[in-house]
GUMIKE-249366 format. One record per atom (N, C-alpha, C): residue in one letter; x, y, z. Coordinates in steps of 0.2 Angstrom, whole numbers, padded with zeros to 4 digits, always signed. Layout:
N
aXYZ
...
# end
This chain:
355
x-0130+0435+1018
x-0136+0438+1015
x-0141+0432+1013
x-0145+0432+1017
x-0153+0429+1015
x-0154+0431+1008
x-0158+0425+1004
x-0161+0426+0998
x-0167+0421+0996
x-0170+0422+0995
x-0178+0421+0995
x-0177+0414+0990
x-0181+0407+0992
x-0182+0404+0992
x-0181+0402+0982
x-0186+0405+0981
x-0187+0406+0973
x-0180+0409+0971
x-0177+0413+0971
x-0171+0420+0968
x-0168+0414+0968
x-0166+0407+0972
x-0161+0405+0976
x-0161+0400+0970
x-0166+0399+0969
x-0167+0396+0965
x-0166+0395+0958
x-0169+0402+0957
x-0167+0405+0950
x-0158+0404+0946
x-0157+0409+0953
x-0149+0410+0953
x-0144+0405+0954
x-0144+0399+0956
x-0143+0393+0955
x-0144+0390+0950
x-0149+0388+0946
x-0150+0383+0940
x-0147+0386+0936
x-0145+0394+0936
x-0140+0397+0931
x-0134+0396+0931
x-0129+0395+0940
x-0125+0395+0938
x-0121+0387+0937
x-0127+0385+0938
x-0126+0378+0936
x-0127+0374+0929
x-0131+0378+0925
x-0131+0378+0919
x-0128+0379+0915
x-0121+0376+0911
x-0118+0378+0906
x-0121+0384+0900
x-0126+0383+0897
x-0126+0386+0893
x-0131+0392+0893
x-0134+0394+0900
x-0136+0401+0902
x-0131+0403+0908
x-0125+0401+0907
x-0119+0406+0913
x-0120+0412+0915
x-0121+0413+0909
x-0122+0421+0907
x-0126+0427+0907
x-0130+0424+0908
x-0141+0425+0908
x-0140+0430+0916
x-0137+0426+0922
x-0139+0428+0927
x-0133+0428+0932
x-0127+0427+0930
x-0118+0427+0933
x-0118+0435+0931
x-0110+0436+0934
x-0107+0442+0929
x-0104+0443+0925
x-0105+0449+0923
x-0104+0447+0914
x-0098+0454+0914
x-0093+0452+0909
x-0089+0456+0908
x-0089+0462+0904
x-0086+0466+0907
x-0089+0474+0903
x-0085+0474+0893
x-0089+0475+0891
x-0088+0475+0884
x-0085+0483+0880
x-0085+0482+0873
x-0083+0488+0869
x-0090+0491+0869
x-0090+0499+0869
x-0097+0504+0870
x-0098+0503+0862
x-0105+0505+0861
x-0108+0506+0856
x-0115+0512+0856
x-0115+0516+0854
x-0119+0522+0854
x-0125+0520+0851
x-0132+0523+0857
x-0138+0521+0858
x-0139+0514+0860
x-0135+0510+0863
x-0134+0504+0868
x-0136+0507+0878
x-0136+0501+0882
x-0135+0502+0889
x-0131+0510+0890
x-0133+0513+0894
x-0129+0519+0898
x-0129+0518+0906
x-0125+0518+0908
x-0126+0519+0916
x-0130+0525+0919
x-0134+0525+0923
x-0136+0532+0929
x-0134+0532+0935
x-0131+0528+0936
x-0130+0527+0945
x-0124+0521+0947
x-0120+0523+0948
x-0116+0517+0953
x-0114+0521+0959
x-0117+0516+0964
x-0114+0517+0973
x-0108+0514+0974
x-0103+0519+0977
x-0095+0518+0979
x-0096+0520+0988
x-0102+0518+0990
x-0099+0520+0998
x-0096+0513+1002
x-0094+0517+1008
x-0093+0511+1010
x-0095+0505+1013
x-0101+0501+1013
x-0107+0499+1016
x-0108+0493+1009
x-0108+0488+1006
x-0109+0487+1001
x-0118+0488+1001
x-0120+0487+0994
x-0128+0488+0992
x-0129+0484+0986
x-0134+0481+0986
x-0136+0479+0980
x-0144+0481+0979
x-0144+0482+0973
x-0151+0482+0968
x-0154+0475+0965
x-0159+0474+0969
x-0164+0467+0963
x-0167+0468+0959
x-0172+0473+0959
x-0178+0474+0954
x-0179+0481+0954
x-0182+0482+0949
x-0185+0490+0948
x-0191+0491+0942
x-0194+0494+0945
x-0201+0497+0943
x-0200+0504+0940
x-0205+0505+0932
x-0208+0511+0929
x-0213+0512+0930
x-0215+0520+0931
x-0221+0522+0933
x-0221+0527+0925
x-0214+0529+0924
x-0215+0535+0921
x-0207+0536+0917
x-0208+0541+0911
x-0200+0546+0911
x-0196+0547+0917
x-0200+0549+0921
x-0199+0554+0927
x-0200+0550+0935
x-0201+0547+0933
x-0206+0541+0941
x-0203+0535+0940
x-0197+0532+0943
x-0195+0526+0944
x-0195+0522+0954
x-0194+0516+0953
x-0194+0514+0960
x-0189+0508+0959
x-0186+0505+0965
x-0178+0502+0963
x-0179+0499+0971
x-0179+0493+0973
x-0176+0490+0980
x-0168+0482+0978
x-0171+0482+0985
x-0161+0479+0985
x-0160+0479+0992
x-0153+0478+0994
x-0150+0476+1001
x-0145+0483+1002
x-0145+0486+1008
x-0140+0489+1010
x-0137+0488+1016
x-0128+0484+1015
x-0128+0479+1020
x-0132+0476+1024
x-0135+0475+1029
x-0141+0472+1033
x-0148+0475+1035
x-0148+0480+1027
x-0154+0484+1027
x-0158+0484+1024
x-0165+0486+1021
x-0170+0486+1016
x-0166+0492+1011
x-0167+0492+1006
x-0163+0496+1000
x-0168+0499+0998
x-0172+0505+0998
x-0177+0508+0991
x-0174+0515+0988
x-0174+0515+0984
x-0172+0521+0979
x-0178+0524+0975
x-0177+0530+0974
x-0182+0534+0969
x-0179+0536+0965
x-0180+0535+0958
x-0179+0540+0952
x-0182+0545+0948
x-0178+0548+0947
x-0183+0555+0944
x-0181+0553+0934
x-0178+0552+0932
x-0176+0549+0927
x-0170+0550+0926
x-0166+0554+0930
x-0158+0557+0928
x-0156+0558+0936
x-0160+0556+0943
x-0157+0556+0948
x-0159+0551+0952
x-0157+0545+0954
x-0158+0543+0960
x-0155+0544+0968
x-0161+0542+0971
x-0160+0545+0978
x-0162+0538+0982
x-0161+0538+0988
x-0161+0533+0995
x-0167+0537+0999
x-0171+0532+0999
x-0178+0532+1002
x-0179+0528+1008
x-0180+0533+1014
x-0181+0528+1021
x-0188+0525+1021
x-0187+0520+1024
x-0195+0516+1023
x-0197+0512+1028
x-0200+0511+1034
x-0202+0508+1041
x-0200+0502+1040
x-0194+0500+1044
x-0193+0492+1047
x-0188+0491+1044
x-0185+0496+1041
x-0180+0493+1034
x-0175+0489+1037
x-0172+0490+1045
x-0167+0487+1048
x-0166+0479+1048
x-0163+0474+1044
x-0162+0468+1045
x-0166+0466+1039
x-0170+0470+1037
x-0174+0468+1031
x-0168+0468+1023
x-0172+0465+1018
x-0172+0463+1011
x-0178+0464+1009
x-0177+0467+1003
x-0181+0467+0998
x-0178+0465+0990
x-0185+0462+0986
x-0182+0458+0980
x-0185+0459+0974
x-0188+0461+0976
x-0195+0465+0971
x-0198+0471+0973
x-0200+0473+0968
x-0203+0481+0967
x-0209+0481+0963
x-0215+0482+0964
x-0221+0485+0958
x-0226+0491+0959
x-0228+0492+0956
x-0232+0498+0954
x-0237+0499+0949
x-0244+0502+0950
x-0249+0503+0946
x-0249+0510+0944
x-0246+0513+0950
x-0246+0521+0950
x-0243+0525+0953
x-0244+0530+0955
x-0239+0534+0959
x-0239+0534+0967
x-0246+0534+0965
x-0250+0533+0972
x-0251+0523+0976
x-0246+0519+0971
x-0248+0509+0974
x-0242+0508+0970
x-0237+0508+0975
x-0229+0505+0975
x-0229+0499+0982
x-0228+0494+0979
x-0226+0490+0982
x-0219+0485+0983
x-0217+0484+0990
x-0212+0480+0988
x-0211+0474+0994
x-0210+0469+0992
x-0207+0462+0994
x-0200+0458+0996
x-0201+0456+1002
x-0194+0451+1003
x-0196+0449+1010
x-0190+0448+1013
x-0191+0445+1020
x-0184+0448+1025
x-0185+0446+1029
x-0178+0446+1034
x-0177+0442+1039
x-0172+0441+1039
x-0171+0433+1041
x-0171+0427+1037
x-0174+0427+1032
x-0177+0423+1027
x-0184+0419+1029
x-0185+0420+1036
x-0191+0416+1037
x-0198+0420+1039
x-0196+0429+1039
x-0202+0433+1040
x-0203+0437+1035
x-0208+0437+1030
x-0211+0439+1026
x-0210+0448+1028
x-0207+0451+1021
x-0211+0458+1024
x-0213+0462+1015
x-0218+0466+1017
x-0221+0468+1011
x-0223+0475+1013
x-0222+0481+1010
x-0221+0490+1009
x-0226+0492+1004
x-0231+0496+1005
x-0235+0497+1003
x-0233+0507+1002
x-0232+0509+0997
x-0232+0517+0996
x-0239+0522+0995
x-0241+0525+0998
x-0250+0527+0994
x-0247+0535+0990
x-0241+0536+0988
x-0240+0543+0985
x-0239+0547+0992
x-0237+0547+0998
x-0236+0551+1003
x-0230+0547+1007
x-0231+0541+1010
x-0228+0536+1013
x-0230+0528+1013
x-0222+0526+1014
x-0222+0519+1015
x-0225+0518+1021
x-0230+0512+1022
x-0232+0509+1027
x-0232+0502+1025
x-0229+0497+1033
x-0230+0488+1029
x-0236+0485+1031
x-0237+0482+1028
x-0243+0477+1027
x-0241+0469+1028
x-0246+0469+1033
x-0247+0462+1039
x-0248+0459+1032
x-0244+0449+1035
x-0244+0444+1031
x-0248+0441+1037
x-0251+0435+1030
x-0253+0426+1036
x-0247+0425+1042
x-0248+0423+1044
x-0241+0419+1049
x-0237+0413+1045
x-0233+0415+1045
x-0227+0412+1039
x-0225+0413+1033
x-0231+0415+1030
x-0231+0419+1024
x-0225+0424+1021
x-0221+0421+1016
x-0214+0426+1015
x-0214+0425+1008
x-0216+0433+1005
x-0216+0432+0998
x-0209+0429+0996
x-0209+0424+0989
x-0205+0423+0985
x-0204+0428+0978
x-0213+0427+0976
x-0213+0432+0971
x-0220+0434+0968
x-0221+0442+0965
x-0227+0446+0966
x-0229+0446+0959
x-0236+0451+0959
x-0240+0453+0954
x-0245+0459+0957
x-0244+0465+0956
x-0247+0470+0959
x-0252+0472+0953
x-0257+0470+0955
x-0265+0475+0947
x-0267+0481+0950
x-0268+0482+0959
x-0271+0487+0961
x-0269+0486+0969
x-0273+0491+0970
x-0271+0492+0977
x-0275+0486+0981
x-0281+0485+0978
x-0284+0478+0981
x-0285+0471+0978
x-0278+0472+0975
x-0277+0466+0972
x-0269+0463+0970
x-0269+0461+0973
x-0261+0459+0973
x-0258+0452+0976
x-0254+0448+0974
x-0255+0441+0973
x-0246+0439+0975
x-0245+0435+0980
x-0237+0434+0981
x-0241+0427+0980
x-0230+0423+0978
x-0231+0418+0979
x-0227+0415+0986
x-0228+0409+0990
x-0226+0411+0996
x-0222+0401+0998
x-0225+0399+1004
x-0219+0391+1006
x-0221+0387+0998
x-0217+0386+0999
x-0214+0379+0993
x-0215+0373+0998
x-0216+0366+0996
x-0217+0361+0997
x-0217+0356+0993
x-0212+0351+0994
x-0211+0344+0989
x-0209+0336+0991
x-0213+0334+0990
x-0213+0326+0993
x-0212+0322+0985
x-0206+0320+0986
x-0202+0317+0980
x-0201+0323+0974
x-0206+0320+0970
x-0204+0327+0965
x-0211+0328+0964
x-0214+0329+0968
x-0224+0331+0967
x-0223+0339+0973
x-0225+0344+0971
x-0225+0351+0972
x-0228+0354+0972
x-0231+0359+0977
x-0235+0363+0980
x-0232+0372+0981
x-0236+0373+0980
x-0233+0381+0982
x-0240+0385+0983
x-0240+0390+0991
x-0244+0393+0995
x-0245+0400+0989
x-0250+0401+0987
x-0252+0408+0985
x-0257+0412+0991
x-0254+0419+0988
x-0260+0423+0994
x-0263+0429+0988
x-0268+0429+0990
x-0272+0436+0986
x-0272+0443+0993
x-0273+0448+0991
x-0273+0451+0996
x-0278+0457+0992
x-0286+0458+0995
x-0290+0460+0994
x-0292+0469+0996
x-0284+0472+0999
x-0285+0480+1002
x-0289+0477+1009
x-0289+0472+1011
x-0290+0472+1018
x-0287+0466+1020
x-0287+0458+1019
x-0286+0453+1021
x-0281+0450+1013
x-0279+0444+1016
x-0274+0440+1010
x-0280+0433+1012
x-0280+0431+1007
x-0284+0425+1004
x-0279+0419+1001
x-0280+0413+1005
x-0274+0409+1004
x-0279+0403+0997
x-0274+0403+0994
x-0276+0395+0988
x-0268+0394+0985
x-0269+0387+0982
x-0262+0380+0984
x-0262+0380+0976
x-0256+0379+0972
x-0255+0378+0964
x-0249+0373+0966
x-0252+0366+0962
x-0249+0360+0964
x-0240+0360+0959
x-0238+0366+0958
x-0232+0365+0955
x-0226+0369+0959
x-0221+0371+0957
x-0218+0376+0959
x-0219+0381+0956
x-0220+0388+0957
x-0220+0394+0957
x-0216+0397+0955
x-0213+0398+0949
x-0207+0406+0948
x-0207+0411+0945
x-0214+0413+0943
x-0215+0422+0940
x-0222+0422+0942
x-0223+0426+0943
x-0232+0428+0942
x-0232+0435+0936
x-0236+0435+0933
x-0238+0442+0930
x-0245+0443+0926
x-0248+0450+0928
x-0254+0451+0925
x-0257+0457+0922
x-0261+0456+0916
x-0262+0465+0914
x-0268+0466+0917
x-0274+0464+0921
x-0280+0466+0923
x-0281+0459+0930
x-0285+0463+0932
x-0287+0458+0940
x-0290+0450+0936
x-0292+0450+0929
x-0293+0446+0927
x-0289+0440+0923
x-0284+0444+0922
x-0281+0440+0918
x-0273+0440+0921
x-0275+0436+0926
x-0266+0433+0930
x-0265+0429+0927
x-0256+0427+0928
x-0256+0422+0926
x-0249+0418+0928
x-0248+0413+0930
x-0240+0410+0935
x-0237+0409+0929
x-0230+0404+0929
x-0227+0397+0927
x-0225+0395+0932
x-0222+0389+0930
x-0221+0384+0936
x-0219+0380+0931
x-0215+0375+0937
x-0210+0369+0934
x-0214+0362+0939
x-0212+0358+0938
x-0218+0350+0939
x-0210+0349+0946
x-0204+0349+0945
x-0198+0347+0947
x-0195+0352+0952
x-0192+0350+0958
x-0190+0354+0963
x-0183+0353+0961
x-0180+0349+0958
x-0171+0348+0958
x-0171+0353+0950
x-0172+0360+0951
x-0167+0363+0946
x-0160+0365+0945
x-0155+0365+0944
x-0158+0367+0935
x-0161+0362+0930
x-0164+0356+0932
x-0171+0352+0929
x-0167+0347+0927
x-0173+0344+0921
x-0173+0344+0919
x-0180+0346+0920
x-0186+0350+0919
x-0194+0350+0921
x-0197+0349+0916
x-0205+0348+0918
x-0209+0350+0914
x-0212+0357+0914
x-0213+0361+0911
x-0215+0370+0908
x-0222+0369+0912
x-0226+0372+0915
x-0233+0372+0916
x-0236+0380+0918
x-0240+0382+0915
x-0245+0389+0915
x-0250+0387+0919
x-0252+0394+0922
x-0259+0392+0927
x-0258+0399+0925
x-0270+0400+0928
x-0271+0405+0926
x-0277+0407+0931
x-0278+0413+0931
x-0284+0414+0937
x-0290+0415+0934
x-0295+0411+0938
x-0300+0411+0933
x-0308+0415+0937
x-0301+0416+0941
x-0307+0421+0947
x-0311+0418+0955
x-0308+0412+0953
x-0308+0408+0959
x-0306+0405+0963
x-0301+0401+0956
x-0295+0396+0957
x-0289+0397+0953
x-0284+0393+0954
x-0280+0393+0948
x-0280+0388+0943
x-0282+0387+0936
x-0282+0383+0931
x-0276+0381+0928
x-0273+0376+0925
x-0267+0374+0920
x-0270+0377+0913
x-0265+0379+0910
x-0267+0382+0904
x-0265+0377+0900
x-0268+0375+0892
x-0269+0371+0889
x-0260+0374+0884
x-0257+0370+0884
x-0250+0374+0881
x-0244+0369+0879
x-0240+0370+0876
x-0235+0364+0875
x-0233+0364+0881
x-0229+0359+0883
x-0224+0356+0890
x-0217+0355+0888
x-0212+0358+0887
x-0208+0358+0882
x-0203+0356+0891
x-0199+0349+0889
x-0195+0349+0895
x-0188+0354+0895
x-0189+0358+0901
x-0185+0362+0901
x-0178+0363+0906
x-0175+0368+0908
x-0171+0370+0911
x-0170+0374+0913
x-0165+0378+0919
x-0166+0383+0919
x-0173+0388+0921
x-0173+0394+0925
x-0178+0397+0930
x-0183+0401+0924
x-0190+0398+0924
x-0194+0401+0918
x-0197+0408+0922
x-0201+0411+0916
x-0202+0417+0918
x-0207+0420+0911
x-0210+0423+0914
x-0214+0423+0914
x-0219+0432+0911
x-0223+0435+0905
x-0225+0443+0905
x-0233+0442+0901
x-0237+0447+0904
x-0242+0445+0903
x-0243+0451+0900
x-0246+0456+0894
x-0248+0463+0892
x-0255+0461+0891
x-0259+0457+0888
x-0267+0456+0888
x-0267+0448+0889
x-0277+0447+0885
x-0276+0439+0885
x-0275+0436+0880
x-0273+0442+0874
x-0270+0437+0868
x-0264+0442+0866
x-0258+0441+0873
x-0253+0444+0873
x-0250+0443+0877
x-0245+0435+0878
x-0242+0430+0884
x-0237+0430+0881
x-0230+0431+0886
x-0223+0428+0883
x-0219+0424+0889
x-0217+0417+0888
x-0216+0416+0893
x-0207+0412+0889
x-0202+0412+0895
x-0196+0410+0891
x-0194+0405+0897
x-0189+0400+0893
x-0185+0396+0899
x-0181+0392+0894
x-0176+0387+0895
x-0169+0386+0891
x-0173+0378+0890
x-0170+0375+0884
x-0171+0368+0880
x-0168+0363+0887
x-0171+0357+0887
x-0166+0353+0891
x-0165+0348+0887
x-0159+0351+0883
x-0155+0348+0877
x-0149+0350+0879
x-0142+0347+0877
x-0136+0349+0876
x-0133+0355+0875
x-0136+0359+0873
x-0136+0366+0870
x-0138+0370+0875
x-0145+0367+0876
x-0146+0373+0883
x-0150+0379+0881
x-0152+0381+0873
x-0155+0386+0872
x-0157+0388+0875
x-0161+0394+0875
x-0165+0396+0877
x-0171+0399+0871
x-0179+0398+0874
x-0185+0401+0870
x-0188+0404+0872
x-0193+0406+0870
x-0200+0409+0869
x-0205+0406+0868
x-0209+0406+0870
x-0218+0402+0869
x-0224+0410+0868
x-0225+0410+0864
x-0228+0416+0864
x-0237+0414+0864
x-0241+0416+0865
x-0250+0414+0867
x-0252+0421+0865
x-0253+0421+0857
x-0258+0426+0854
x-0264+0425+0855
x-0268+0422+0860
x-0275+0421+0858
x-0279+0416+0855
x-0276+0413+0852
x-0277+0406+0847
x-0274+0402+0846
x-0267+0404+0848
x-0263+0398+0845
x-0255+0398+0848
x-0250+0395+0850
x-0244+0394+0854
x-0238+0396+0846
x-0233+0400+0851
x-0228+0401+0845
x-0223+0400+0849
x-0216+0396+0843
x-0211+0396+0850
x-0203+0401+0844
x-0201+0402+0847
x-0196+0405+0846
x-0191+0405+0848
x-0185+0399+0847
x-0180+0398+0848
x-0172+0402+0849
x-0169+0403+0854
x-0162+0409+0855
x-0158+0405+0853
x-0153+0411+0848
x-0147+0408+0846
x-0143+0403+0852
x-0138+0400+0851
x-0136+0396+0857
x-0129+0403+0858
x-0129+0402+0865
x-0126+0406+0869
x-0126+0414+0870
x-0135+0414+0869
x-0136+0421+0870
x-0136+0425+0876
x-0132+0429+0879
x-0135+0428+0886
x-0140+0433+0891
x-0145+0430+0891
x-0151+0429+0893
x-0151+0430+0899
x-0158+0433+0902
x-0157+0435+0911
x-0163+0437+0913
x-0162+0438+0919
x-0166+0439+0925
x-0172+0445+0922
x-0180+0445+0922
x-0182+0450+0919
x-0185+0450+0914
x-0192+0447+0910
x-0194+0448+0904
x-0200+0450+0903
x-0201+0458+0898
x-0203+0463+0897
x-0205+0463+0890
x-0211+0466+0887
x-0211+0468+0881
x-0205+0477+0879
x-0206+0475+0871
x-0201+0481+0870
x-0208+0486+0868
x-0214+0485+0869
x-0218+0489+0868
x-0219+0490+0858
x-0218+0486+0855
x-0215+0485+0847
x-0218+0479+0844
x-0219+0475+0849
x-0220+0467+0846
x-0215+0461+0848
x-0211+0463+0852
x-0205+0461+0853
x-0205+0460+0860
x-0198+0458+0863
x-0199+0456+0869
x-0193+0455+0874
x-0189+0459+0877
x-0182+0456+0880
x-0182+0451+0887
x-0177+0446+0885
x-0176+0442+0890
x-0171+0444+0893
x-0173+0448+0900
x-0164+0450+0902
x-0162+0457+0899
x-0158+0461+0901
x-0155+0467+0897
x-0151+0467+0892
x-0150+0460+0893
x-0144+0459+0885
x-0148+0456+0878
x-0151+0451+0882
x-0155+0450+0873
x-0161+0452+0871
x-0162+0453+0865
x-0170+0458+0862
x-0174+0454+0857
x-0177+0451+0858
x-0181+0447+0853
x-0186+0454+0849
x-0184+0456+0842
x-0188+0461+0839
x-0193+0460+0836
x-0196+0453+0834
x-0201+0451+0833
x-0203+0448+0826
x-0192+0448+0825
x-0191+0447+0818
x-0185+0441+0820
x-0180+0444+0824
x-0173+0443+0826
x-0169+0443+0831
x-0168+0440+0832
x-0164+0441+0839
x-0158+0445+0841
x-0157+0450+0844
x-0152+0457+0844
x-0149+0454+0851
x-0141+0454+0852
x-0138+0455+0858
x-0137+0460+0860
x-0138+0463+0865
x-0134+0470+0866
x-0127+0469+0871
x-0126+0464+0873
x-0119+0464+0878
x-0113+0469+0874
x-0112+0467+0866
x-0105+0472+0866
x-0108+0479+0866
x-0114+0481+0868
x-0114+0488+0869
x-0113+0491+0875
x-0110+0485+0882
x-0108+0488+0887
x-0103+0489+0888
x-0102+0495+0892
x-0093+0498+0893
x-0094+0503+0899
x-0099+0502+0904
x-0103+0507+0908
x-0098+0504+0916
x-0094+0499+0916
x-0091+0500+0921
x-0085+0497+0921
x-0081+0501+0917
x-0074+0498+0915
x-0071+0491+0917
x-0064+0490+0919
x-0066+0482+0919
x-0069+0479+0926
x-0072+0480+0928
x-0076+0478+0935
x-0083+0475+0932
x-0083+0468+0935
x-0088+0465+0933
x-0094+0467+0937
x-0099+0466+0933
x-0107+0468+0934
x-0109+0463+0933
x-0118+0463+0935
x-0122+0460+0933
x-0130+0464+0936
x-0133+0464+0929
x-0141+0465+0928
x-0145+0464+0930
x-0149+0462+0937
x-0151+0459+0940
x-0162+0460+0939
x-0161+0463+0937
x-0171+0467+0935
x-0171+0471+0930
x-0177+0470+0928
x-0179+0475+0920
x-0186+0477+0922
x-0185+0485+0917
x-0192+0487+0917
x-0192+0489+0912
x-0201+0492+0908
x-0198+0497+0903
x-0204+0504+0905
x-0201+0510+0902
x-0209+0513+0904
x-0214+0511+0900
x-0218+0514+0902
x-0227+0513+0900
x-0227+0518+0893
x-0228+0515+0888
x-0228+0520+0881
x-0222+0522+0876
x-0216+0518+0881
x-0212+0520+0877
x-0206+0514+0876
x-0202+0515+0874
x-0197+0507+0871
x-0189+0509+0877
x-0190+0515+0882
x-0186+0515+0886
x-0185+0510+0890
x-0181+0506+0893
x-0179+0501+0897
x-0175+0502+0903
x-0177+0501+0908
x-0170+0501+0918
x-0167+0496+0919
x-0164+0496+0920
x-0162+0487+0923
x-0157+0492+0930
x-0156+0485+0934
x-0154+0487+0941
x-0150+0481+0943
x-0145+0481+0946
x-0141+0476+0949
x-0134+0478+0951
x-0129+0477+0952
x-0123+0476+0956
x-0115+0477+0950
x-0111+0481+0954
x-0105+0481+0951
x-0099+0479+0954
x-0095+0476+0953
x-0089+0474+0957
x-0083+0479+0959
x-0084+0482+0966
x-0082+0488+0967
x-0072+0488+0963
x-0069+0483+0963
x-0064+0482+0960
x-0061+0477+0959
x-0060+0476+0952
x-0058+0469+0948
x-0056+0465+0953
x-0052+0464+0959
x-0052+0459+0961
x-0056+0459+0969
x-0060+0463+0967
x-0061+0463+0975
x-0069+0458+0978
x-0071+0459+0982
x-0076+0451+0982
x-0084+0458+0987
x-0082+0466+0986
x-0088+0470+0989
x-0091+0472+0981
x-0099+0473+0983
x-0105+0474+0977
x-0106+0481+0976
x-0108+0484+0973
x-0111+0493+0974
x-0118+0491+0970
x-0121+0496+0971
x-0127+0494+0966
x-0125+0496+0962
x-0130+0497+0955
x-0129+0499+0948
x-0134+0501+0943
x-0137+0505+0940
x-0144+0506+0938
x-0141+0509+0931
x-0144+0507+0926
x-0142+0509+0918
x-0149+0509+0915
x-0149+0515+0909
x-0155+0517+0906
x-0153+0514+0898
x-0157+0509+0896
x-0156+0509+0888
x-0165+0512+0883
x-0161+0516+0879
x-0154+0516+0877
x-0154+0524+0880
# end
């Protein structure tokens, strides 16, 4: 299984990082707790499948991509049913992300092969793909609109000084420009107000430097912000311009993991208890708050675990691999893989609604 340059990277500094094992490995099923995670869906066929990312549109309007055996994965949600959606090209393909503005601009990203870019475009009727540059293979996206949409694409490193290709894609053409770091989240709440992170260092799990870039409508600028040397794969949520949360782990002994919050004025950081385990996906709870991953919830006050609220796949290891929440409401999806059986080494997918 091909995996994108970026993921690869993610998924690596975790599991080589002692003190976020947890954040982005699997995690073992716990004692339930009522109004905690629920499961909606696990696949037992025979074919293994996995889920990476998933997008809310709605109550009722979800979208979920992934791998089925050597195939492109999409799924449709109604809120209580998932289905397997045919989609052009999907044969050989991966997909690694999912986003959405609307019913009618679903998109999605990956590659096949690992060397040929492929990117799905839904206008509320059907999937159609959309031509890249030559070479061009998302790593990782930001959908604002239909004529605005931004991947991140080759990495490049000479010593430890780093480059990363961005493309803008305008609803007819992709417009290329260079952000001198590495690249590993993008997000945005308006065509105006993009915004990356990025790490200064190519040997993750790090030690790096934290770095923010921001679009300023023509280039990409570094944002004026603490540099806290870190660890571990950052990531990055944007909800306005004075409403930034970005996390990544301490590169200390311990390994924390934080928060940097950007009110508009002024930098907050917020420190994770040591061995919270922390993950792939970071979302506001729509509250003031903010979850890193589907296990930990920053409420704005406190930091909430939910892990011993899972018991959704008895003892067969899981793991979480995407987060969404809907638009207006504090419900949350996450998507990712279960281990068909305690000792067995095939994936099914797995999609759980909290709470």
């Amino acid at each position: 299984m091909v995996i994108m340059a970026s993921l690869i990277r993610r998924l690596g500094a975790a599991l080589a990082a002692p003190g976020v094992a947890l954040a982005f490995g699997i995690i073992p099923a716990q004692a339930a707790s009522a109004g905690g995670w629920q499961r909606v869906y696990r696949n037992s066929v025979k074919t293994e499948n996995i889920l990476y990312s998933v997008a809310a549109l709605s109550g009722s309007d979800q979208w979920a991509v992934g791998v089925w055996g050597q195939s492109a994965l999409v799924m449709h949600g109604t809120g209580s049913r998932w289905s397997r959606v045919t989609v052009p090209g999907q044969a050989g393909a991966e997909l690694f992300q999912v986003a959405a503005t609307s019913p009618g601009n679903v998109w999605a990203f990956g590659n096949r092969g690992g060397s040929t870019g492929v990117v799905l475009h839904y206008d509320g009727t059907s999937w159609q793909p959309v031509a890249l540059p030559s070479g061009a293979v998302p790593n990782e996206a930001a959908v604002l609109s239909s004529t605005d949409v931004w991947i991140g694409s080759q990495e490049s490193c000479t010593g430890t000084s780093c480059t990363t290709d961005m493309y803008q894609w305008n609803g007819t053409t992709w417009t290329e420009y260079t952000v001198p770091a590495l690249v590993n989240w993008i997000s945005g709440s308006a065509p105006g107000n993009v915004w990356l992170v990025a790490e200064t260092s190519a040997g993750l799990p790090g030690p790096y430097t934290l770095l923010a870039y921001r679009w300023t409508g023509s280039s990409w600028k570094a944002v004026s912000m603490p540099h806290p040397r870190s660890t571990g794969p950052p990531m990055i949520t944007v909800v306005s311009r004075s409403n930034v949360w970005l996390y990544a782990w301490q590169a200390k002994k311990s390994q924390r993991g934080y928060l940097l919050h950007w009110t508009g004025h002024a930098w907050r950081e917020f420190v994770a208890p040591a061995g919270l385990p922390t993950g792939d996906g970071l979302v506001t709870d729509g509250r003031g708050g903010v979850w890193a991953g589907a296990l930990a919830h920053w409420t704005g006050r406190t930091w909430v675990n939910t892990e011993p609220g899972l018991a959704f796949t008895g003892t067969d290891a899981f793991a979480l691999n995407g987060l969404a929440r809907v638009p207006g409401r504090s419900t949350l999806w996450a998507v990712g893989d279960v281990q068909r059986t305690p000792t067995g080494k095939v994936w099914d997918s797995l999609i759980a609604r909290y709470p």
